[in-house]
N, C-alpha and C positions, 0 to 999 in steps of 0.2 A: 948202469942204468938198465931197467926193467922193460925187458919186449913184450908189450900186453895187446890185446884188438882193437879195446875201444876206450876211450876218456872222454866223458860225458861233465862239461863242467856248466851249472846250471847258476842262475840268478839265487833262485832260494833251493835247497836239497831238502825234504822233510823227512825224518828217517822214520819215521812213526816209531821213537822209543819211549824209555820209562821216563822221561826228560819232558818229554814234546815238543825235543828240540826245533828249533829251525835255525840252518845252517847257513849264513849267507857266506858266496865267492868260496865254494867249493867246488869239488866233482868227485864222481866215480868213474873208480879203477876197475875194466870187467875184461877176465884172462879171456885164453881162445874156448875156454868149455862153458860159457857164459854165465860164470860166476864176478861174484862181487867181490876182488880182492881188498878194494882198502877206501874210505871217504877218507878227503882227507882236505886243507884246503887249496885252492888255486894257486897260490907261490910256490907251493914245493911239490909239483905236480910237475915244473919242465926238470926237476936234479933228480926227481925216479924213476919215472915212466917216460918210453916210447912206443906214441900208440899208432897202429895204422890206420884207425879212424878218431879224429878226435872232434867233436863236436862243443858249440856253443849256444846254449841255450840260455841268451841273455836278459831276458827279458819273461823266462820260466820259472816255474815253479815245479820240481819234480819229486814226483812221490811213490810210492812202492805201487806196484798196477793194482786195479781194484779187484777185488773179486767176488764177484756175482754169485753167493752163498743156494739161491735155489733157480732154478731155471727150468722150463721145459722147450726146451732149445729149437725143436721143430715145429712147435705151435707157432711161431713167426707166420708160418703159412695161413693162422687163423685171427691175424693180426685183425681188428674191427669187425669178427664174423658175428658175435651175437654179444652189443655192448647193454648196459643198464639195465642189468637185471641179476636178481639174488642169487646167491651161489648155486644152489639146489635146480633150482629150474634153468640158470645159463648152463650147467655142465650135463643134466638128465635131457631134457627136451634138444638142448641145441650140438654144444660141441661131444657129448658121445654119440650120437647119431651122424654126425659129422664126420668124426674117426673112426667110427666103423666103415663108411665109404670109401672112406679118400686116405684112410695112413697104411703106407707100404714103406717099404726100404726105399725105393725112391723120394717118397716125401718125407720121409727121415732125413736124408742126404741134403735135398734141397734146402728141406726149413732150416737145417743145420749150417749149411754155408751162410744162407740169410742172416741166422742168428749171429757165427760170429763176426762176420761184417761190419753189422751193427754193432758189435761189443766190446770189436778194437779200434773202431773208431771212438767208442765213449771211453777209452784209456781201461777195461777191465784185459784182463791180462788169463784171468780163470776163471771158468764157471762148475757149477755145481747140478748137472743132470737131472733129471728124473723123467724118462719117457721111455716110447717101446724102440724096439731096433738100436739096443746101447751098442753093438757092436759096427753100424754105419756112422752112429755119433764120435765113438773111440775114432774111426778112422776116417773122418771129417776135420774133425780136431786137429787127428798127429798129423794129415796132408797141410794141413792151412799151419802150424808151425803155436799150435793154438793150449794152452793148458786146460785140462778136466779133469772131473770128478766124476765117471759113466755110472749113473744110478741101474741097477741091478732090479730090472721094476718087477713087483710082484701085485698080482689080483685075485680075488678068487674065481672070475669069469674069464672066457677066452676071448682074445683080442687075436688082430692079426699077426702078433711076435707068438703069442702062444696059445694054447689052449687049454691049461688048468696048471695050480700049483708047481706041481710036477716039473710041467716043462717049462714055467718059469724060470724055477732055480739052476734046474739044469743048463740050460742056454746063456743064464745068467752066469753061473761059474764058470762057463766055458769061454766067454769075456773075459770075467775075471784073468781067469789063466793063460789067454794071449797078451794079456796087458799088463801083469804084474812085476814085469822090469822093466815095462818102458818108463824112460825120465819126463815123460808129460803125461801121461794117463796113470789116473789112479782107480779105484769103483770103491763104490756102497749100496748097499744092497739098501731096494727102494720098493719097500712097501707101501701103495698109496696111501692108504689113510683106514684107521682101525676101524668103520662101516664099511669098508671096501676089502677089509682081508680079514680070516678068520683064526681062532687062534691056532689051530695047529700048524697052518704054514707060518704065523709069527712067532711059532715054538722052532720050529727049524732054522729060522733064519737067524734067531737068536743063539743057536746051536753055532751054527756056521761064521756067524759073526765073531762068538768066539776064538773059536778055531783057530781064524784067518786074521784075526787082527782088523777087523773094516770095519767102517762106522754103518751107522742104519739110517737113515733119509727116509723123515715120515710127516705127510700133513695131519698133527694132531691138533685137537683144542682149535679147529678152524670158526667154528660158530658157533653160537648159541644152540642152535636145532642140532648141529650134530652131538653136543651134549646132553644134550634135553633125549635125543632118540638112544644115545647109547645106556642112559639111567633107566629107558624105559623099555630095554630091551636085554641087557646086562644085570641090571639092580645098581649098578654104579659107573661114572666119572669114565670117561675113555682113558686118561692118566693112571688111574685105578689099575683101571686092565692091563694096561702095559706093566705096569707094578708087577702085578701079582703072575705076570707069564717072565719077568725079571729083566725087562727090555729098559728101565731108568736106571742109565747110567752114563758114563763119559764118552760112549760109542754111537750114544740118542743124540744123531739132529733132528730137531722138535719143530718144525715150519708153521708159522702161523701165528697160533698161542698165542689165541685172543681175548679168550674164557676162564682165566685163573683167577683160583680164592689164594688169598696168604697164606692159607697152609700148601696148597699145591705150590709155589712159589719157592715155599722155602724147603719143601721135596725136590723138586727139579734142583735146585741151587746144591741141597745136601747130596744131590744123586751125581752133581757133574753134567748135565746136560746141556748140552748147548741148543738155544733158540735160533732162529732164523729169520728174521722178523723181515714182511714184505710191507711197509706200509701201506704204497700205493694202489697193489693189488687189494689187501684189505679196504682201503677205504674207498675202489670203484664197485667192488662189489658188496661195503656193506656189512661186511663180516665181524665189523668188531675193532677195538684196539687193542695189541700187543701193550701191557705194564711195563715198558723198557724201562721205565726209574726206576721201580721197583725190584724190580729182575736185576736190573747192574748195582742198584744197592744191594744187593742180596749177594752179589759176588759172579752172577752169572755170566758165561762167555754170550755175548750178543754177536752174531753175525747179520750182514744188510743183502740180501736178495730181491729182485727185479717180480717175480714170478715168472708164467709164460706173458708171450706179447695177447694172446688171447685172453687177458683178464688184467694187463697192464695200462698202457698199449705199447710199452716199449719197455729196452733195455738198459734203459739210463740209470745207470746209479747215482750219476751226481744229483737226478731227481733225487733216489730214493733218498741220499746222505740228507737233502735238504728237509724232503717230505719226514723223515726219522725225526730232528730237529725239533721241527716245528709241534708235529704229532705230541712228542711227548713233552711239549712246553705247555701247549692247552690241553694234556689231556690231565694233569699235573698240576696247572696254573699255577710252574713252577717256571719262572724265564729262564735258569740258571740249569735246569735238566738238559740233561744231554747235551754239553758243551760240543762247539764244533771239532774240539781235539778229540772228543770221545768221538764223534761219529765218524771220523775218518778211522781210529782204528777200528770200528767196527767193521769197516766196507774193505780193507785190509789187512792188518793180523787178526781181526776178530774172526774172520773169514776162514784165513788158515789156520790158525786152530782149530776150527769145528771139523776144518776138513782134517788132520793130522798133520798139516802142512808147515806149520809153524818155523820150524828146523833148516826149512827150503824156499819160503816166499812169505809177503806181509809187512814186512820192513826194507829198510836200507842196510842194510851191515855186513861185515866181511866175513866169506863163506857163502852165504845165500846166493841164491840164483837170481839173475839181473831181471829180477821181471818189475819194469819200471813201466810210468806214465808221465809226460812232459803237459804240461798246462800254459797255456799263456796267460799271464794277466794285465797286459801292459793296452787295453784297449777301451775304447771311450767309456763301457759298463763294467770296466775294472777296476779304474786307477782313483784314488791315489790307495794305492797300498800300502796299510796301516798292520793288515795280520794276514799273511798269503794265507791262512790255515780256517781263517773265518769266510776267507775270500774261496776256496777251495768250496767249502760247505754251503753258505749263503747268496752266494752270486754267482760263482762259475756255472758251465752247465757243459755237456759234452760237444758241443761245436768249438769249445777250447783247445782242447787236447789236438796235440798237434805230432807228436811221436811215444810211438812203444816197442816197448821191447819185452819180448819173453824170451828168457835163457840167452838172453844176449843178442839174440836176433831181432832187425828193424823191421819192424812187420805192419810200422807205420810210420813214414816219414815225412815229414811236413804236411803232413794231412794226405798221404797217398797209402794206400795199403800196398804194399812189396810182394805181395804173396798170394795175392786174390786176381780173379780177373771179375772184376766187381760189374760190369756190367754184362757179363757171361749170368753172374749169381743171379740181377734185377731182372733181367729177361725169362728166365724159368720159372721166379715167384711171381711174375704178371703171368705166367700161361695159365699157374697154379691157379692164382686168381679169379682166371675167366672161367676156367674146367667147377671150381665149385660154385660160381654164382651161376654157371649155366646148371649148375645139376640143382640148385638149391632153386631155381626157375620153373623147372623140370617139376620140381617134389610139389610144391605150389599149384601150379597147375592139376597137377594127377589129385591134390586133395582138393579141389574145386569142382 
């Protein structure tokens, strides 16, 4: 008999494969490096394994943890700062003048803990970066016991991480290079968005991207106007331009990609690129619909992203799985798009593949690393369950989720986080709170 850590034996196991399976009166086997040695089912679980913790989750559903494909992890802190309004005028007039006051390392840190708080209590297990101070996010993450992707952000103007090009990237690979054998932190180099970086630093980054093997994390195709200004200031298509500086390809996550003709469509598809589709963020601010029929008929890797809480207003992905859904059934007037087995593996191994992660999380299988999520469905807005996997997509919602684990560790157990002092984190994002509505009080008055 086999001496392993943990034996997680659940009601339903989903392992999000090419099957779509769902396993009833199984469990996972996860050794002491918090890997997945073997699903297998519950009878022949006491003649192999000896585990020192063994758990029963009877009345669960557990699935591969989600993972939150785009995020700006510190904007937590600007959770309802400036809501219903167009993309253009919420991020010019409100939140950059906003983060030019108030973002330091410390509110990196802070909105960082916020964020994942919030993301392992909604069962996501990984999230996907993109803000300034990647090296306070990297180690927010590794202390909180947390999986990332630390976007590597680049602008053409100076923020408070840096002040041109230049000291973008460099700051940026020197991230890189503290975190390139830790087993939870991974980077991508995140250039905002092609009005916002010019080509030559998206000539180097695509230099470097090669080099190093990393992907590129970019909000392309986010609106109508930003393709409308990039034709009228380019001669062509922000797609285009990425093209022709050689940035379409399987190392492009594409965020947004609201604005595609069929030919660009079936470009992205021929190029490898993966999308990152935010529904909800899109549609509070207005931006457009993401073609996800279209795109996953074409063969394209679909990954499910939150955005920030600052244009969301949160971090739930079981929203998003649902809002995905529903999106592309009316936007389609196709009831049968986007099945709810496709959307979980979007919010899942669509996830890790786009991040490279594939190999290491996104399923249930032996080898991978244990980064799971436990769901209950056994409650009056649950039951009778007919298909845990529809029930996942169209009814659950993250006040479900009741344990996770990343890499083997319980970092949420019966609805407690193990690893946080959660009311240490709520207490400094209410100070945050007060400090900008006092200053945003302040600004009000002085322009009266």
């Amino acid at each position: 008999m086999q001496q392993i850590d943990t034996l997680i034996h659940a009601r339903w196991i989903i392992p999000v494969d090419e099957n779509n399976s769902v396993l009833e009166a199984h469990c996972v086997a996860v050794d002491e490096n918090g890997r997945i040695i073997e699903v297998l089912p519950d009878s022949e679980a006491p003649r192999r394994y000896q585990a020192q913790h063994e758990i029963t989750l009877d009345q669960h559903a557990l699935i591969p943890g989600l993972v939150n494909a785009h995020t700006h992890a510190a904007m937590s802190l600007l959770r309802g700062f400036a809501d219903d309004l167009p993309l253009m005028q919420w991020l010019q007039e409100h939140i950059i003048p906003a983060e030019s006051r108030w973002v330091d390392s410390n509110f990196v840190s802070d909105g960082t803990d916020l964020a994942i708080a919030e993301m392992l209590r909604g069962g996501t297990t990984c999230f996907n970066d993109m803000y300034f101070f990647p090296d306070r996010v990297a180690e927010r993450a590794t202390r909180h016991g947390m999986r990332a992707c630390v976007g590597m952000i680049m602008l053409d103007f100076p923020t408070a991480w840096a002040g041109g090009p230049d000291e973008y990237l460099s700051k940026g690979l020197a991230v890189h290079d503290d975190y390139r054998h830790h087993p939870l932190i991974t980077t991508a180099f995140a250039p905002h968005a092609p009005y916002t970086v010019s080509d030559a630093p998206l000539q180097r980054i695509r230099t470097c991207a090669d080099e190093l093997d990393v992907p590129v994390h970019m909000h392309v195709h986010e609106t109508a106007d930003e393709v409308e200004q990039s034709v009228n200031e380019t001669g062509v298509r922000p797609l285009a331009r990425l093209a022709g500086l050689g940035m379409l390809n399987p190392g492009l996550l594409a965020v947004h990609m609201t604005q595609l003709s069929d030919s660009e469509i079936e470009q992205v598809a021929e190029a490898g690129v993966h999308v990152l589709h935010c529904p909800e963020s899109n549609m509070k601010l207005a931006s457009g619909i993401c073609p996800t029929t279209e795109l996953d008929a074409a063969g394209v890797n679909i990954a499910l992203g939150t955005d920030g809480n600052a244009s969301n207003n949160d971090l739930d992905m079981f929203g998003e799985m649902r809002s995905a859904a529903l999106l592309a059934k009316v936007a389609s007037r196709r009831a049968d798009a986007l099945p709810a087995s496709r959307v979980l593996r979007m919010a899942t191994l669509g996830g890790a593949r786009a991040l490279g992660l594939e190999q290491e999380i996104g399923s249930i299988e032996a080898g991978k690393q244990a980064d799971l999520t436990a769901v209950r469905l056994d409650g009056a807005d649950m039951v009778p369950v007919f298909n845990p996997v529809s029930h996942l997509v169209y009814a659950a919602h993250r006040g479900h989720v009741s344990d996770v684990w990343v890499a083997g560790r319980h970092l949420l157990s019966g609805g407690v986080l193990t690893q946080m002092d959660e009311a240490a984190i709520i207490e400094r994002a209410r100070q945050w709170g007060e400090r900008i509505s006092a200053g945003a009080r302040e600004q009000g008055a002085a322009a009266s």
